[in-house]
Structures are given as structure tokens and as C-alpha cells.
One Martini backbone bead per residue (centre of mass of N, CA, C, O) as a GRO file, in nm:
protein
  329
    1UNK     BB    1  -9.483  -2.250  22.758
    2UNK     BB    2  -9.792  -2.112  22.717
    3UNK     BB    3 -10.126  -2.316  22.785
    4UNK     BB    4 -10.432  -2.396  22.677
    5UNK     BB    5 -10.612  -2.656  22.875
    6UNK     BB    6 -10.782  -2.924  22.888
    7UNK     BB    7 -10.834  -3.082  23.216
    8UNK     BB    8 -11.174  -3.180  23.175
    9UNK     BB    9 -11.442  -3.271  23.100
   10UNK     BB   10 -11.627  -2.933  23.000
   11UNK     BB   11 -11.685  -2.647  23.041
   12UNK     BB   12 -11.479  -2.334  22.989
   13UNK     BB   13 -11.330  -2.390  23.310
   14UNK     BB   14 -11.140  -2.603  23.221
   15UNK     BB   15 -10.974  -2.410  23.116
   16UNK     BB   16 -10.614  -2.383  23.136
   17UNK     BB   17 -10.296  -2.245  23.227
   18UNK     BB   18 -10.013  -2.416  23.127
   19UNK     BB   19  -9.684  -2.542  23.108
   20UNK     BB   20  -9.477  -2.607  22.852
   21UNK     BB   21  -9.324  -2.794  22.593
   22UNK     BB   22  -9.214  -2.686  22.322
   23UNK     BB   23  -9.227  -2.721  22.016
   24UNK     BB   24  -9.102  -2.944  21.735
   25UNK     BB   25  -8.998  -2.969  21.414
   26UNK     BB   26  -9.023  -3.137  21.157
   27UNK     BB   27  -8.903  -3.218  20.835
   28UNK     BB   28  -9.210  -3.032  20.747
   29UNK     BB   29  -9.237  -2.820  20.939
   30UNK     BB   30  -9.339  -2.517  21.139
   31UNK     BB   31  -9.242  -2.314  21.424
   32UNK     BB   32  -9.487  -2.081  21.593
   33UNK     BB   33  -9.520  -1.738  21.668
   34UNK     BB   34  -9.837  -1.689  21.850
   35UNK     BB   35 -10.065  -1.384  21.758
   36UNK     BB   36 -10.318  -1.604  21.687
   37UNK     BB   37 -10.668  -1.756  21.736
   38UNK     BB   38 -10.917  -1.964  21.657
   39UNK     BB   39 -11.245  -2.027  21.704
   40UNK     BB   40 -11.389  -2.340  21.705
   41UNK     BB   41 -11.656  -2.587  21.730
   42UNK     BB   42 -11.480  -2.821  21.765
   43UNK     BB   43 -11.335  -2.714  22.039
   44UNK     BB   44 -11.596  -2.760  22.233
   45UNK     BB   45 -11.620  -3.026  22.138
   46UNK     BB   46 -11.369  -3.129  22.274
   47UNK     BB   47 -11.400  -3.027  22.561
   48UNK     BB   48 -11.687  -3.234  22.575
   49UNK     BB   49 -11.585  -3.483  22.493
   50UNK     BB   50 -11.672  -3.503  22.149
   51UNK     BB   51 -11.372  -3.460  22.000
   52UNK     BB   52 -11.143  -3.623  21.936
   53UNK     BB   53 -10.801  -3.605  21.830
   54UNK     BB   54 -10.600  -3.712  21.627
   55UNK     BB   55 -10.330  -3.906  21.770
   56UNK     BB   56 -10.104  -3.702  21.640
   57UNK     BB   57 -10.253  -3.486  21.819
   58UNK     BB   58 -10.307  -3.249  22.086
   59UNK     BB   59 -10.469  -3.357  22.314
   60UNK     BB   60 -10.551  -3.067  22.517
   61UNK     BB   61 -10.496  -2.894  22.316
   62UNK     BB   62 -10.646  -2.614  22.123
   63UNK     BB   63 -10.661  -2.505  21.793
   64UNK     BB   64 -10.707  -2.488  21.427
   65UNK     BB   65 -10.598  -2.182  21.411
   66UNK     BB   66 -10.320  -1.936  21.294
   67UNK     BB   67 -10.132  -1.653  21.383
   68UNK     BB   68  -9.755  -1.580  21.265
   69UNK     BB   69  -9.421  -1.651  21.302
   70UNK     BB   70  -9.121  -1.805  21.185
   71UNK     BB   71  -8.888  -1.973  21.367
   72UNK     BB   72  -8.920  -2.280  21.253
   73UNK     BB   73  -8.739  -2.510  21.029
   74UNK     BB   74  -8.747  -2.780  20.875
   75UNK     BB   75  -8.527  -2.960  20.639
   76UNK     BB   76  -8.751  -2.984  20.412
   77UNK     BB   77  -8.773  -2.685  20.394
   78UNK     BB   78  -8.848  -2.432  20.112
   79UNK     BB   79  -9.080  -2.205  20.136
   80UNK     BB   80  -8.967  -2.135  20.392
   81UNK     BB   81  -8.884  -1.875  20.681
   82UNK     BB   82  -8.762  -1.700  20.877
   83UNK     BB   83  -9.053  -1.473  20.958
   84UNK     BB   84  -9.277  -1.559  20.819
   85UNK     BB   85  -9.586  -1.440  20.750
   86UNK     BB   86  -9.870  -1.672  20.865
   87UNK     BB   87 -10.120  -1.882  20.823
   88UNK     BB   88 -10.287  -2.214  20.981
   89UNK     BB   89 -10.337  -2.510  20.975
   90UNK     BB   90 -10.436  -2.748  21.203
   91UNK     BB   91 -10.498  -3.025  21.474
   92UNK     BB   92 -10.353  -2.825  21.735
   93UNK     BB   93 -10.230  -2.606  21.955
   94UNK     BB   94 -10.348  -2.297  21.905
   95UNK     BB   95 -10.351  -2.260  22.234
   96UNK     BB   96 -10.056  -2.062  22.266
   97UNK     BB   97  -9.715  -1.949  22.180
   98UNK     BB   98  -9.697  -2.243  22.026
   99UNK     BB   99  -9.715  -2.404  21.678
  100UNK     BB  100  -9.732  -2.636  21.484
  101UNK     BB  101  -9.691  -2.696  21.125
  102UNK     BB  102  -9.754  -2.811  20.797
  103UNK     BB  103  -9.606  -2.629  20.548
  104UNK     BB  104  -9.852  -2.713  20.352
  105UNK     BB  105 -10.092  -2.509  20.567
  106UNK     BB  106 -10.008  -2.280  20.487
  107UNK     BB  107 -10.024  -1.906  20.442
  108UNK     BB  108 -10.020  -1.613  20.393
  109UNK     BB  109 -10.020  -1.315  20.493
  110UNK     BB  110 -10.269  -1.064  20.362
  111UNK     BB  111 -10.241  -0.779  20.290
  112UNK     BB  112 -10.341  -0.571  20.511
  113UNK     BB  113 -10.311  -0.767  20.723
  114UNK     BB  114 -10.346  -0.910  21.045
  115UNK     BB  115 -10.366  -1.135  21.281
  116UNK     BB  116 -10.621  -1.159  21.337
  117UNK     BB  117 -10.739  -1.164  21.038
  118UNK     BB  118 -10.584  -1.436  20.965
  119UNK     BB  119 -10.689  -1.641  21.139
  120UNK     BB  120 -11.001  -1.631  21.052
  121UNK     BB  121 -10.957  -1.860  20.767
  122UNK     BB  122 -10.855  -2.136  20.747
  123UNK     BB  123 -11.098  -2.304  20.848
  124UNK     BB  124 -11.307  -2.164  20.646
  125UNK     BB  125 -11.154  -2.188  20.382
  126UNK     BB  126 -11.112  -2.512  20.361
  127UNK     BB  127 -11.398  -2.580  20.390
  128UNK     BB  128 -11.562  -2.436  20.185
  129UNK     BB  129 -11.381  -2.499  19.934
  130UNK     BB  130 -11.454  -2.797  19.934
  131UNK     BB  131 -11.774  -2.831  19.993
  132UNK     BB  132 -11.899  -2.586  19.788
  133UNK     BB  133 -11.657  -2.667  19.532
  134UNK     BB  134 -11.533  -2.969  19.531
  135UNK     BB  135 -11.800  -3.139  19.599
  136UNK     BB  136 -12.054  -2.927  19.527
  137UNK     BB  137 -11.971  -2.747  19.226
  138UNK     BB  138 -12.001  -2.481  19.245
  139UNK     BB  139 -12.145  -2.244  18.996
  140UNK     BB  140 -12.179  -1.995  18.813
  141UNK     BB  141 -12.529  -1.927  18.797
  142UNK     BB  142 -12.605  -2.078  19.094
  143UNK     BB  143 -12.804  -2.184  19.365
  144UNK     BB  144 -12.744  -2.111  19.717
  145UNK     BB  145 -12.725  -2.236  20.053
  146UNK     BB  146 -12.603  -2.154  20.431
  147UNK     BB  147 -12.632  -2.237  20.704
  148UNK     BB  148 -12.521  -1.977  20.919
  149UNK     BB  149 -12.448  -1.673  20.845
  150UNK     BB  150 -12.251  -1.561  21.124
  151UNK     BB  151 -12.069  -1.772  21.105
  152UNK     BB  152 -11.750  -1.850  20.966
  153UNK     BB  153 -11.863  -2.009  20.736
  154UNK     BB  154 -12.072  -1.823  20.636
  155UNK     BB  155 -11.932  -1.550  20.574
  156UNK     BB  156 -11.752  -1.703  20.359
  157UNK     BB  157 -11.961  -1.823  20.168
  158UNK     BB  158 -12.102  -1.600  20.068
  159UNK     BB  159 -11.821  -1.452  19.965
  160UNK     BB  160 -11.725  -1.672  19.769
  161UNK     BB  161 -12.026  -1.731  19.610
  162UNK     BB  162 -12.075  -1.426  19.483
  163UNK     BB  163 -11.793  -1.363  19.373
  164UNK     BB  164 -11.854  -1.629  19.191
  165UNK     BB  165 -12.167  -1.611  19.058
  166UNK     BB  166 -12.356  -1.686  19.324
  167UNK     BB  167 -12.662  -1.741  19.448
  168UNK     BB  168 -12.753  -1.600  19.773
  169UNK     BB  169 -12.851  -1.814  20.059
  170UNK     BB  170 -12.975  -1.763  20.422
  171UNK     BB  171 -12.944  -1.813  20.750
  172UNK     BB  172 -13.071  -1.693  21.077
  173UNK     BB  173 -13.158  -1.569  21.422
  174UNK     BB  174 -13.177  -1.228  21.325
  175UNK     BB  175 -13.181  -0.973  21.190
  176UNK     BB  176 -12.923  -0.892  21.249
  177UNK     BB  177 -12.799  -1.117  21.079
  178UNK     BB  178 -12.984  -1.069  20.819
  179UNK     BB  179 -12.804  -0.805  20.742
  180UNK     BB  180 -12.528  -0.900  20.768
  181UNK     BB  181 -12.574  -1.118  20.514
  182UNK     BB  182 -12.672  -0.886  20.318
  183UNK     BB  183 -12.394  -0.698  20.318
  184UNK     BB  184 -12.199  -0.998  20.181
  185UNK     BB  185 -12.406  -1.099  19.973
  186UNK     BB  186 -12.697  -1.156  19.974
  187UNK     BB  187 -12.994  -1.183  19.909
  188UNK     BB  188 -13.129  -1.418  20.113
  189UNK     BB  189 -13.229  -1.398  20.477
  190UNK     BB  190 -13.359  -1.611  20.711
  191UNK     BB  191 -13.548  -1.621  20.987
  192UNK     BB  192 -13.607  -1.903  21.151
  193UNK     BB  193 -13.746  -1.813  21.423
  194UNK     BB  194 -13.995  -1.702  21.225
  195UNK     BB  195 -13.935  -1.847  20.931
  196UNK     BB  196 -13.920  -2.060  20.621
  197UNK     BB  197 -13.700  -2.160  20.434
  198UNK     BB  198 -13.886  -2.339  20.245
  199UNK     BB  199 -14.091  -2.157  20.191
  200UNK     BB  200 -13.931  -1.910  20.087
  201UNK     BB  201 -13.748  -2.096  19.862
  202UNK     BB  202 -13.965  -2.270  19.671
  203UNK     BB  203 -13.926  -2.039  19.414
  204UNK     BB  204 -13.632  -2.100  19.381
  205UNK     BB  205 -13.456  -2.285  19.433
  206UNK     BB  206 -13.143  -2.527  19.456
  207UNK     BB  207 -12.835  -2.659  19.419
  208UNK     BB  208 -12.650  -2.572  19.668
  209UNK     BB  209 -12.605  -2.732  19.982
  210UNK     BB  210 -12.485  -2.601  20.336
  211UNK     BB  211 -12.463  -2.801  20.582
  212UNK     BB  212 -12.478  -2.770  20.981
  213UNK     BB  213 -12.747  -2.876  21.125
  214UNK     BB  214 -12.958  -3.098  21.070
  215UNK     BB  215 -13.225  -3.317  21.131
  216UNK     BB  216 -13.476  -3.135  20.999
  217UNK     BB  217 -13.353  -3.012  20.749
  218UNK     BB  218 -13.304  -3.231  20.572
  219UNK     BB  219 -13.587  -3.273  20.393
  220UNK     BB  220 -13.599  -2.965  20.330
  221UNK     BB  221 -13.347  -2.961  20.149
  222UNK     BB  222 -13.456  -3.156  19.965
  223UNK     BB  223 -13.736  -2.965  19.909
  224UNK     BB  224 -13.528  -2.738  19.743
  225UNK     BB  225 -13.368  -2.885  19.519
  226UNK     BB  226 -13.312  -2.947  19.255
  227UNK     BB  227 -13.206  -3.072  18.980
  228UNK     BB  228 -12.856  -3.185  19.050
  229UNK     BB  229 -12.829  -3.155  19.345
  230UNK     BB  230 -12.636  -3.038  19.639
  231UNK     BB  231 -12.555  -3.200  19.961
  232UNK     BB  232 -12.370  -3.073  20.232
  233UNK     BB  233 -12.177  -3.180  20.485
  234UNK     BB  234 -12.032  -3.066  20.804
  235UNK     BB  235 -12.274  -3.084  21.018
  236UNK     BB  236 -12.505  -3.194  21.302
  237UNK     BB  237 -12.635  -2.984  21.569
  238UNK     BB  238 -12.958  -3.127  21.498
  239UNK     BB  239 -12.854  -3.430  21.399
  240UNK     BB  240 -12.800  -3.742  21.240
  241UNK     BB  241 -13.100  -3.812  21.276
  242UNK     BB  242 -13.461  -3.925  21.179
  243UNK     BB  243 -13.656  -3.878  21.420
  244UNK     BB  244 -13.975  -3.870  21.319
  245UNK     BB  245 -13.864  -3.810  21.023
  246UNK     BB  246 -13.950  -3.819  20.717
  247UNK     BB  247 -13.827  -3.938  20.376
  248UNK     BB  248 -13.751  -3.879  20.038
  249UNK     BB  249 -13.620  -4.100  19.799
  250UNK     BB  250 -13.773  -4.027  19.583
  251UNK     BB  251 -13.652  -3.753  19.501
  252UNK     BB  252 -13.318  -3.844  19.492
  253UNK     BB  253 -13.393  -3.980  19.197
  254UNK     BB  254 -13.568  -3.798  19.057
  255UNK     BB  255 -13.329  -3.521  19.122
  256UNK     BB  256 -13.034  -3.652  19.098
  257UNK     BB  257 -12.923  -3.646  19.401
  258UNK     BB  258 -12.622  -3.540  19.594
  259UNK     BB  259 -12.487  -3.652  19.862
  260UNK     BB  260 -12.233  -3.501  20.090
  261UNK     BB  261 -11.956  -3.497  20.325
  262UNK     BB  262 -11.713  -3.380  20.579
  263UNK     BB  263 -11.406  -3.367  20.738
  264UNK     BB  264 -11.084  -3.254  20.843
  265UNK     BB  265 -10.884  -3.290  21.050
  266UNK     BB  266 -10.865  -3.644  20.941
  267UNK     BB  267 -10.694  -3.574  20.712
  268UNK     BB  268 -10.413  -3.578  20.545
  269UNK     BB  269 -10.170  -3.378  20.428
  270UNK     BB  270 -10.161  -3.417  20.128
  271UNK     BB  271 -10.445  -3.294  20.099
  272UNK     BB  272 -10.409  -3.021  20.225
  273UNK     BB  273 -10.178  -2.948  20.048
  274UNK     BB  274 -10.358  -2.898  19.784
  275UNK     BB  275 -10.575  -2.736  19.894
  276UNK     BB  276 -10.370  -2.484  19.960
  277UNK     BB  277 -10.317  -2.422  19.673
  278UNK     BB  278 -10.578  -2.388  19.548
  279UNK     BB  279 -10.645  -2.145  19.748
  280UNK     BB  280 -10.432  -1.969  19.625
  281UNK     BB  281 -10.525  -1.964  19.349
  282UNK     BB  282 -10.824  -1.899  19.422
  283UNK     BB  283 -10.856  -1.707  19.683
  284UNK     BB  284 -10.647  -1.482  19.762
  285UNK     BB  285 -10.721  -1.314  19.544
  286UNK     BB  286 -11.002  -1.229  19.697
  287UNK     BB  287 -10.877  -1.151  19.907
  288UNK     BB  288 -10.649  -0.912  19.807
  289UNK     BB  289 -10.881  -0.743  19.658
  290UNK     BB  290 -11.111  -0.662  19.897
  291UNK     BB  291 -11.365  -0.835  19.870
  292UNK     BB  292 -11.318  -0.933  20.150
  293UNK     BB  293 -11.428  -0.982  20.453
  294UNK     BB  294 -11.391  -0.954  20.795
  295UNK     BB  295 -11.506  -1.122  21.093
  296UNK     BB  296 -11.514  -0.951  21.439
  297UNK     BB  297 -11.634  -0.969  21.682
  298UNK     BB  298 -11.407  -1.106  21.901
  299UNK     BB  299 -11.162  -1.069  22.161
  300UNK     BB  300 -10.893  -1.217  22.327
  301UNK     BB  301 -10.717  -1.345  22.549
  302UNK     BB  302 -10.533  -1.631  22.607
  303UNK     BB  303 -10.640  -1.633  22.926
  304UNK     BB  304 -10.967  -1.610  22.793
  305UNK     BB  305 -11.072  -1.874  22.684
  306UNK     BB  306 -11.359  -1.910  22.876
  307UNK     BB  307 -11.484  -1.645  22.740
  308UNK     BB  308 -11.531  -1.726  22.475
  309UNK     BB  309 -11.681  -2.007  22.470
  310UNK     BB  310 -11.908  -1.844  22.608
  311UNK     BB  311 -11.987  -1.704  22.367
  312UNK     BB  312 -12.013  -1.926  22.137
  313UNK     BB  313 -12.244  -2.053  22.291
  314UNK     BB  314 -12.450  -1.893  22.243
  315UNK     BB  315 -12.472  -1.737  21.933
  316UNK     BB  316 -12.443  -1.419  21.940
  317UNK     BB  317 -12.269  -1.391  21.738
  318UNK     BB  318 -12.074  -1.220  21.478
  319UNK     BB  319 -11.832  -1.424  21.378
  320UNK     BB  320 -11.509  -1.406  21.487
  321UNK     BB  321 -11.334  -1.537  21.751
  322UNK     BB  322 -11.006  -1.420  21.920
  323UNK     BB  323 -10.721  -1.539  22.023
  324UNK     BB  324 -10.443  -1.350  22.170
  325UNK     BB  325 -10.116  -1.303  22.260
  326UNK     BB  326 -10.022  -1.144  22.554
  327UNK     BB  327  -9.727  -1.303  22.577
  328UNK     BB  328  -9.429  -1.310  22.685
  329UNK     BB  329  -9.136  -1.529  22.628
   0.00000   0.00000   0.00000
């Protein structure tokens, strides 16, 4: 099969087509062959090598979610079969022709979707559903926060938390993010490079932060919360460390704020496979009934994925970018 591998660390140019041997399912997995592949941030850092990918996973192939047909299943599987249109949750190896995935990280492509609209899902409805409902508690009427709302976390997190009856607000980097945010569902979207999001926000309280941020936005989130709010951490992309700027821990104290946040591809199977159950159950139906939007920036064929990864670096872009497999293996 033909794969784009990371040749290695640096800039977009490393991407490169090299000829692989298609791999093979294991006894719990299922091997698809993909019709799209979605790009998410942590390729780039993969790619800039700074996000190695745990041991079991592709070492230099990237990419964490795909949509395509079931070619073959492992002996133990016993809900999927030859032919079924899946999208998945993947731990690396999703720019290829083909890649495995562990059969519980699958998900059906949904009515009236295609294989595009598909990819765009796993990613970032597994972390948004994890970190801003399982593990910050967002519950209907109550005030949520996303910073990056044209982000592909952004964009499902506004559409999943408006949905279920919470008030949001998000930030983004230009009016044209900001009007594309108030679409899906924001109340109240920020442009954080005119305006103060605490200024603007602190007459408002809010009970649950979704960050992807990190560095100053810090102390701004802490005085942000409410009583018993939730600051939930994807990401720190300005930094993990609070140099040069103070924080107020007696803040958290006084109004009993719970910190914390995660990362996903190096959790086990069995959590996946949970997660996975949960978001058929809970998201799934809100994606079938027609409530939910994909949004698609741009498609790129897979053998240009080095001009998509220079796109996501701009952060030009609304919504997700995704790589097509126009090889015919």
C-alpha cells in the first residue's frame, strides 16, 4: 500500500508517499480501507517531532481518525463484517491506503453522511464528549466556554453543548470565526485579538473552560468560573507553565474549582472502547438527527498531505481539513 510517512522531524516537506506493507488485524481489530482521513494538531506536533506516539502505535505514519469500508476482521470480532462503512478512532497510520483499528474504537458512518463528513468525527467527538461531559460535568443550563471555536474541537464542542441545553460562549481569531461560531450555536464568540475574553465575559460567569490554550489564559479562566466550575485541559499551545504571570490559588479554594484534563491516544483499549459505547449512545443520535454540522474547510488528496499540514500551521482555516485517498490500490 502507499503511506505518507514522516521522513523525518521538521517543517510539512518531510511528508512523503513511500510504499508500505498494508498491515494486518489482530484478533480484537479490523482492517479498513480508507476513503479519508482527517488532520488533527497533534499530527503536526508528531510530525515537528514533539508528540511521539506510544509504542504499539505507527511510528512514522500520522494520522488519528478515518472513514472507510471493512476489508477484513480479526477472529474475536464479532459486531462489524466485510463491507460495513465505519468511521474510527485510530492511534496513528491513518494516512495510508490502509490501517487498522481496534474494533471498539469503530463507529458507523452516519445516514446521509459521506466518507469526508465522516472522518471529521472521531477525534474530536471522542475528546469533547470525554472532557467536556465526562469529565467537566457540563450539564444543561449551565455557562460553558471553548477557546478556538473554528477549530475542529471548537466547532463540535459548541454544536454538542448548545445542543444539550448549555449556554456557550467561544473565542475565535477574526469576525469571519466569530460570525461562523455564533452559526453553530455560540451565544456570545470573542474575538480575542480585539477584545478581552475575561473582560467581556466576567459579567457573564462561566461554570465549565474546555482549554486548549494554556499560558496566560490560565489565571484569565480561573477568574472566569464560577463557584464549582471546571477548568478541563486538551492542550497547552501557549505554554504549560505560568512564567512571569501570577495565579490566585486562593481563588481555587474559595470557589471550590476543580482543574484537570487529558489526553487521549495513550489511553488503553478498554477506556476507548467505553468511550465509544457512551458517544453511540449519547452523541451519536444528535449527529443522525440532522442537529449536528460538519464542517469542512478543505480536502486535499493524500498524497498532498503536506500542503494540508501547511494549512492547519496557518490556522487560516474553519473546521476540519481532510485528506482523500484518490489511490486505487
Amino acid at each position: 500500500m502507499k503511506a505518507i510517512v514522516i521522513s523525518q522531524p521538521g517543517g510539512p516537506e518531510v511528508l512523503r508517499v513511500e510504499e508500505r506493507q498494508a498491515p494486518q488485524p489482530a484478533d480484537n481489530e479490523v482492517l479498513i480501507k480508507i476513503y479519508a482521513a482527517g488532520i488533527n494538531r497533534p499530527d503536526v506536533f508528531q510530525r515537528k517531532g514533539n508528540y511521539p506516539p506510544p509504542a504499539w502505535a505507527p511510528q512514522d505514519i500520522p494520522g488519528l481518525e478515518v472513514a472507510g469500508i471493512i476489508e477484513q476482521v480479526g477472529v474475536n470480532v464479532a459486531d462489524w463484517k466485510k463491507g460495513d462503512a465505519v468511521c474510527a478512532l485510530l492511534v496513528g497510520g491513518g494516512y495510508a491506503e490502509y490501517a487498522v483499528a481496534q474494533a471498539g474504537h469503530c463507529l458507523p458512518v452516519p445516514n446521509g453522511f459521506n466518507f469526508v463528513q465522516a472522518a471529521s468525527l472521531p477525534e474530536t467527538v471522542f475528546t469533547v464528549w470525554h472532557n467536556a461531559f465526562q469529565r467537566g460535568c457540563l450539564k444543561k443550563g449551565e455557562n460553558f466556554l471553548v477557546h478556538g471555536g473554528t477549530s475542529g474541537i471548537g466547532i463540535t464542542a459548541i454544536q454538542l453543548a448548545s445542543t444539550l441545553g448549555a449556554k456557550v460562549f467561544t473565542t475565535a481569531g477574526s469576525e469571519e470565526k466569530c460570525r461562523a461560531c455564533l452559526a453553530l450555536g455560540a451565544e456570545i464568540c470573542i474575538n480575542y485579538k480585539t477584545e478581552s475574553f475575561e473582560e467581556k465575559l466576567k459579567g457573564e460567569g462561566v461554570d465549565v473552560i474546555l482549554d486548549m490554550v494554556g499560558g496566560d489564559y490560565i489565571p484569565k479562566n480561573i477568574r472566569l468560573l464560577r463557584e464549582d466550575g471546571r477548568l478541563v485541559f486538551i492542550n497547552t499551545m501557549k505554554g504549560s507553565k505560568l512564567e512571569g504571570t501570577e495565579m490566585d490559588f486562593g481563588a481555587i479554594m474559595k470557589k471550590r474549582l476543580s482543574i484537570t484534563g487529558s489526553t487521549l491516544r495513550n489511553r488503553n483499549n478498554e477506556f476507548k472502547t467505553a468511550l465509544a459505547k457512551e458517544i453511540l449512545v449519547n452523541v451519536w443520535p444528535i449527529i443522525q438527527s440532522g442537529k449536528f454540522k460538519t464542517v469542512i474547510a478543505a480536502e486535499f488528496p493524500l498524497h498532498e498531505a503536506s500542503k494540508a499540514h501547511a494549512l492547519m500551521e496557518t490556522s487560516d482555516h474553519i473546521g476540519k481539513i481532510i485528506l482523500v485517498n484518490d489511490w486505487e490500490s
